[in-house]
N, C-alpha and C positions, 0 to 999 in steps of 0.2 A: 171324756175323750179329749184330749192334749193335741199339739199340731206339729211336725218338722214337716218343712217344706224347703224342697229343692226348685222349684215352678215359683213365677214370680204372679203375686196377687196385684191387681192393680183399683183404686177408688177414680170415685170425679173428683176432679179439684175446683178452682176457682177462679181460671181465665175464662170461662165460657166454654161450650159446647161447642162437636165439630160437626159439621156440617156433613152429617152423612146420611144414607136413605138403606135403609134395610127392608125383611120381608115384613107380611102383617104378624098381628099379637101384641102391638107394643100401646104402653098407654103414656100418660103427661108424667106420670109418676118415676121419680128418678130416681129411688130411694136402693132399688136392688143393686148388688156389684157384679159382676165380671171379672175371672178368672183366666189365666191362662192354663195350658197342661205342665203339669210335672209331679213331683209327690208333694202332696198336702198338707202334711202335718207334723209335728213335734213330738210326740210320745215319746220317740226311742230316745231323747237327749233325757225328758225329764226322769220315764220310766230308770233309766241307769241311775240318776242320782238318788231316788228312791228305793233302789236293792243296794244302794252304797258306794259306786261308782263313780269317778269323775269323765264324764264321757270324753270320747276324741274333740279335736275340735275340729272336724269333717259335720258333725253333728251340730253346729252351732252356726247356722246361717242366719242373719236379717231376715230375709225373706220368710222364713221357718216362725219367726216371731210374731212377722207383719200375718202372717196367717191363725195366726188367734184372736186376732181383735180387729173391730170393725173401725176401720179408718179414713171415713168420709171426708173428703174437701167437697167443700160447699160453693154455691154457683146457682147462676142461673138456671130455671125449669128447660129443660131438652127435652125434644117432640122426637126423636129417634129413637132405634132402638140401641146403640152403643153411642157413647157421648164421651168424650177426653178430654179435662181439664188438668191444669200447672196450678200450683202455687208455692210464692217462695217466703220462707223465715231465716233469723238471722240469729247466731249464738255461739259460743266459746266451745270449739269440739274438746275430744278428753283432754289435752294438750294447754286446753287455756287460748289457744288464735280462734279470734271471731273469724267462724265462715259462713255465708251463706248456705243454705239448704233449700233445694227445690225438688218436690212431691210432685211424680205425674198420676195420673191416674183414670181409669177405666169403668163407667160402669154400666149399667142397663135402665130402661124404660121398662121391660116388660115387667107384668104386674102376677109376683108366684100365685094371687087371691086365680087370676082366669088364664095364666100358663097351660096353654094344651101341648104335654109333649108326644113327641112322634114315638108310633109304633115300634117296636122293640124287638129283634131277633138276637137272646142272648146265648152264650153257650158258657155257662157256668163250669170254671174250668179248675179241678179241688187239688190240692197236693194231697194225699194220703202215706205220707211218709213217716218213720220213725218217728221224727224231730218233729213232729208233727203234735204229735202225742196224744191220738184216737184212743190209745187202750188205754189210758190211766183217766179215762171219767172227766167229769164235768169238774172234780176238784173244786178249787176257788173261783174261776174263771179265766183263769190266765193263762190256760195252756192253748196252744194256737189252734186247734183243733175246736174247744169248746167255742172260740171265737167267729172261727170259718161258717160252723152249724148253726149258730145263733142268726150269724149275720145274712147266712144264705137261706137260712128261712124267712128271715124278716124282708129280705129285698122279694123274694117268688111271692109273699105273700101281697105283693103290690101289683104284680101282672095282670092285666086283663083279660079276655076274651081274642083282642086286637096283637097280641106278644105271642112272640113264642120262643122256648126254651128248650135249649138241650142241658145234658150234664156230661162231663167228661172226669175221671179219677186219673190220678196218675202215680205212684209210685213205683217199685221196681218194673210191673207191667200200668198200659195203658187201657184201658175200659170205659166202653162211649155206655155210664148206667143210664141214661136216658137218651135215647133219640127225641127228633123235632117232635115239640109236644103244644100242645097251648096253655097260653100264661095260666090261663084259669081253672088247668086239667086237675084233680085232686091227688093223679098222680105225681106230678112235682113234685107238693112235699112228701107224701111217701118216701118218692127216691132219697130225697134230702134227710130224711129222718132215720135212714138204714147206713150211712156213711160209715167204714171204720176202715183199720189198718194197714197199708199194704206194701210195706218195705223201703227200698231206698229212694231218691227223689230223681228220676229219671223226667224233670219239668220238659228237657229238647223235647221227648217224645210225647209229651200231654199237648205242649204247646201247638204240635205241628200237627197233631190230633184235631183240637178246638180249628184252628183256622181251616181244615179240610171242611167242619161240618161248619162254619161261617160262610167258605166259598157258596157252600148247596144253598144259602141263606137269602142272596142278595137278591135283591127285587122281591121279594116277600115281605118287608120293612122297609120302613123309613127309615131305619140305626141300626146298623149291627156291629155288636158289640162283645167281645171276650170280654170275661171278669175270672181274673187269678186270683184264690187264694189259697196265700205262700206266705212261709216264713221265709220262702225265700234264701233256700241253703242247696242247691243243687250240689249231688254226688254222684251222680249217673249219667253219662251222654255229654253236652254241653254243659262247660259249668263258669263261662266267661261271659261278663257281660255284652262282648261285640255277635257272638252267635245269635241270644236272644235277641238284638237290636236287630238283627238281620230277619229274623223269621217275621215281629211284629211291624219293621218297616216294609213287607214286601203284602203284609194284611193293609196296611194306610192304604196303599198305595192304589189297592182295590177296594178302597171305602170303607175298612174293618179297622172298628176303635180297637179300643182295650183299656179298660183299668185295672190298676193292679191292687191288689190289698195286702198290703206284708200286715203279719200278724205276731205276735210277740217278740219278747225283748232279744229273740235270737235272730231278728231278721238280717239280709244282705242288704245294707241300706243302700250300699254302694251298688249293685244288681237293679233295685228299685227306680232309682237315679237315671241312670242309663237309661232303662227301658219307656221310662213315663213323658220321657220329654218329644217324643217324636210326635208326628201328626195323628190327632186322636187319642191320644192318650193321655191318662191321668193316672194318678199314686197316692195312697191312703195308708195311713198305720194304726194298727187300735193293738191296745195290751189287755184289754181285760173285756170280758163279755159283758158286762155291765155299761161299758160304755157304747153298746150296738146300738139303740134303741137312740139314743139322742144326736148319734151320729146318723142315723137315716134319718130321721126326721129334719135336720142340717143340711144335707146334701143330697136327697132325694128327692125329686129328680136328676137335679142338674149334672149330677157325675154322669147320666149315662148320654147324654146329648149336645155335642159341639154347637156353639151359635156363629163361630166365624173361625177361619184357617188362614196362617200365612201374616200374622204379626207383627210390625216392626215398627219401634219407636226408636227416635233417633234425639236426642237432647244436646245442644249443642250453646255453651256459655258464650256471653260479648270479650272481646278479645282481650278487657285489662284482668279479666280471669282465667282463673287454671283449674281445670276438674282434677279434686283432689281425691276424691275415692267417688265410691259409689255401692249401691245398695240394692241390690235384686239385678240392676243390671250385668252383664257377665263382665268380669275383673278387664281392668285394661289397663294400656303400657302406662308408662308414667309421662312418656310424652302426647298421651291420647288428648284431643281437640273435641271428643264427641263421645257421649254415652249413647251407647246402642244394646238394643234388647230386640231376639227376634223370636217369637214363640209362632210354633207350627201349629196351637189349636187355641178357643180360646171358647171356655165354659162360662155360662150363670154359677152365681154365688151369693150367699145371704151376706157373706162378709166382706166391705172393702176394703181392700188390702193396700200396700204403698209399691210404689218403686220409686226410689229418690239420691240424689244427688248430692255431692256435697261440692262446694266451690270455694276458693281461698281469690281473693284482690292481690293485685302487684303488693299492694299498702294497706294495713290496719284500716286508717281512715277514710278506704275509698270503696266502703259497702256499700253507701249511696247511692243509686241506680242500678247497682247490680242486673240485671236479665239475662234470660235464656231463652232461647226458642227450641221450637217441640215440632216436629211434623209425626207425624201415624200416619199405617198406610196397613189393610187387611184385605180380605177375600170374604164373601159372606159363604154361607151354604152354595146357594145358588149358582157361585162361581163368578159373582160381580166385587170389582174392586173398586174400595173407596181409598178414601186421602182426605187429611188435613193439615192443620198448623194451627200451632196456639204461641203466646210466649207466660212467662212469671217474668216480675220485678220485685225489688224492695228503693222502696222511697225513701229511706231515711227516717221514716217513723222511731219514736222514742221507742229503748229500750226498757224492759221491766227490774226488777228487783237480781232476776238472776243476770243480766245483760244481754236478755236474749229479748227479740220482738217474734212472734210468732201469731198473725192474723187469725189461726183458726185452731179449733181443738187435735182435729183430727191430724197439721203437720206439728201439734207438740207430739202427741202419745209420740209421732212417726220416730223424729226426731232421736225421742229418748228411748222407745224400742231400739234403731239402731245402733247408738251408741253405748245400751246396755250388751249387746247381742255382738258388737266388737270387739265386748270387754271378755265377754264371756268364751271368744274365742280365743283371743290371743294368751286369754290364762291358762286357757286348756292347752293350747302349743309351749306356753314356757315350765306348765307343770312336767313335760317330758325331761327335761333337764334341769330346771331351777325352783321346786317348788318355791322357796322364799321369796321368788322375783314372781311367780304365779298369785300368791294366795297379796304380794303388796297391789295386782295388777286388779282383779278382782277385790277386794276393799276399795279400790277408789272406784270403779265401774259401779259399784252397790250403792257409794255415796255420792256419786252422782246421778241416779237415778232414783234414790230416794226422794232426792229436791225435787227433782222436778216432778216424780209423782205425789208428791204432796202439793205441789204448785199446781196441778192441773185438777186432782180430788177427782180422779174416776177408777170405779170399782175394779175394774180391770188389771191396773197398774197397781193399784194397792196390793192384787193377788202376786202378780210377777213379783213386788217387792217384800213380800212375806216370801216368797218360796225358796228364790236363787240364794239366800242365807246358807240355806240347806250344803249347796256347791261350797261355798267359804267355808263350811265346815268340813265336810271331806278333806278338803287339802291339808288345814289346819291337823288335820288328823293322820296323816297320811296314807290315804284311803288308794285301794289299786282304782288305774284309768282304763276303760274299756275301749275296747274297739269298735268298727264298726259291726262288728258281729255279735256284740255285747259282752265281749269274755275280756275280762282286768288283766293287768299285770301293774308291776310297781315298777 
């Protein structure tokens, strides 16, 4: 299982913890991360480059990357359950100008070992479309269908006694094959195991389906929760991503999550996108059924159960700097003073992820002191709001070998993920017009992120830097660029 993520991952860093009080379950142990909502993972850029593809560069976020690898900033032990630490390193972006780089990051106390999560009313909500592709078998595993059935058994098979579940189909017509049932009924998987074909992908009407038997839901759980899966091609009814934002924000709005699961390399990534970022919601992509099994045990629980609502970080540099880009946070002007990120839901996660900064001096020579301050500010479950403030600095510490100082592991990887992950995009936009200026842009993104995974020697980044070759080859070749709907053109 691969990751593209549009939702920003966030780790602890290394100013210290904030100062905040949340519910019980939480231990001394700091080690889990914390997530916000959005889609989670990367498959569909690598999936493309692996049927031969050079994907768009709508496909090629930071964030998407910082979501494959566990990116810890280090700090003192927090007795809370959400804890926010900074830290900042200093290095030469693709350009060759030293600039500062500062890592905020997010993560949890609670311990997954004694994690009790809240009861569960799901309404399992299936595309059964064409595109789908129920009637051509189990094949390799790759057809979105074989995926949907794999993964919707393996999540029913985790309900208890305390959940309970509905099923909703939806293709040309919509059919509730399961009403309120319980987690542990043996009819669940039954229903689940008789799934097939049923025409065009009419999602408006499935969609408003699942949230009718959510409504009947509430106050019978602790979570109630839609789970779509979708390739995510609507042809019937509603097929714009503002309709669906509409249906699933007026479900928040009365306590009704939703995750979405787009399923093979045909998905609406853009559809995905839109939908996942509201309050309560999350977004996942898997290409092949093989990857089911290690993706729940990754993410299960935490996908179905928000810990806090109403997120905002605000990052804000000392005045002889200029915030020169930025990374998970959303794009801002050029005359922007402040990075801001506002995430409406914010999940458990095994992985810590980055949001980071990047910052340039009036002067080369006036990295020394560099700082930022950081306030957060969230909503727990409960409906209590907390606040803090951290700040990063860099002192002046010697640089190394590559001219970078970088205090901790976790803001190298960060570091060199984003600056791989900005190579990788801006090649994919000049591929549209220039391969030659594409395939010189990507050769230097690869050799610079060779160095520095060889400088840092973690498994992780040795994978990125064996695979993304794959992408210089396509161009070199001149391979068609996919869409976000996975179909090439040249």
């Amino acid at each position: 299982m691969r990751a593209w993520l549009i939702g920003v991952l966030l780790a602890c860093g290394s100013a210290g913890c904030s100062s905040m009080e949340m519910s019980s379950g939480v231990t001394g142990n700091a080690d889990f991360g914390a997530t916000v909502g959005g889609v989670k993972d990367m498959s569909f850029a690598r999936g493309l480059v692996e049927a031969g593809s050079v994907p768009p560069p709508e496909a090629f976020l930071p964030e998407a990357l910082f979501a494959e690898h566990d990116l810890p900033v280090e700090g003192s032990p927090c007795a809370e359950l959400l804890c926010t630490r900074a830290v900042m390193g200093v290095a030469p972006n693709e350009t060759g100008a030293m600039a500062a780089f500062a890592q905020v990051g997010l993560s949890s106390t609670v311990d997954p070992a004694t994690y009790v999560r809240p009861s569960l009313a799901i309404v399992a909500t299936v595309d059964i479309s064409g595109s789908m592709q129920w009637s051509y078998g189990d094949g390799q595993g790759t057809a979105p269908a074989a995926i949907a059935q794999t993964l919707l058994h393996n999540l029913a098979q985790r309900l208890g006694g305390g959940d309970r579940i509905a099923l909703v189909t939806y293709g040309t017509d919509v059919t509730t094959e399961l009403d309120w049932t319980d987690g542990d009924d043996p009819e669940v998987l039954e229903a689940v195991g008789t799934l097939a074909e049923g025409g065009s992908t009419n999602m408006e009407a499935g969609l408003e389906r699942a949230y009718e038997l959510a409504e009947e839901a509430l106050g019978s759980a602790e979570e109630v929760r839609v789970l779509l899966f979708t390739d995510a091609q609507p042809n019937v009814g509603a097929t714009g991503a503002s309709a669906f934002e509409s249906i699933v924000d007026a479900g928040a709005a009365d306590g009704i999550g939703i995750t979405v699961f787009g399923l093979g390399l045909g998905l609406g990534a853009d559809l995905m996108g839109h939908m996942a970022v509201l309050r309560g919601a999350n977004a996942f992509s898997l290409d092949h059924a093989d990857d089911v099994a290690l993706f729940v045990e990754d993410n299960w629980p935490w996908l179905a159960a928000p810990i806090a609502y109403d997120l905002h970080v605000a990052l804000s540099p000392r005045a002889d700097l200029s915030l020169h880009r930025t990374f998970g946070f959303p794009a801002a002007g050029p005359a922007a003073t402040e990075a801001k990120v506002d995430a409406a839901s914010v999940f458990l996660s095994k992985n810590r992820g980055a949001l980071l900064a990047e910052l340039l001096p009036a002067a080369p020579a006036e990295l020394a002191g560099a700082e930022v301050g950081l306030t957060l500010s969230y909503v727990d479950r409960g409906g209590t709001p907390h606040a803090s403030e951290l700040t990063a600095s860099y002192a002046g510490q010697p640089l190394d070998e590559r001219g970078a100082f970088m205090p901790q592991v976790g803001i190298d990887k960060t570091v060199a993920l984003a600056l791989l992950a900005d190579g990788l995009r801006t090649a994919a936009t000049e591929y549209g017009t220039d391969h030659a200026q594409a395939i010189a842009t990507l050769e230097a993104a690869l050799a610079r992120f060779a160095t520095d995974a060889a400088h840092i020697g973690a498994a992780d980044l040795d994978a990125e830097a064996a695979f993304w070759p794959q992408l210089l080859q396509l161009m070199q070749n001149g391979a068609p660029q996919g869409d976000l709907y996975g179909q090439g053109s040249y």
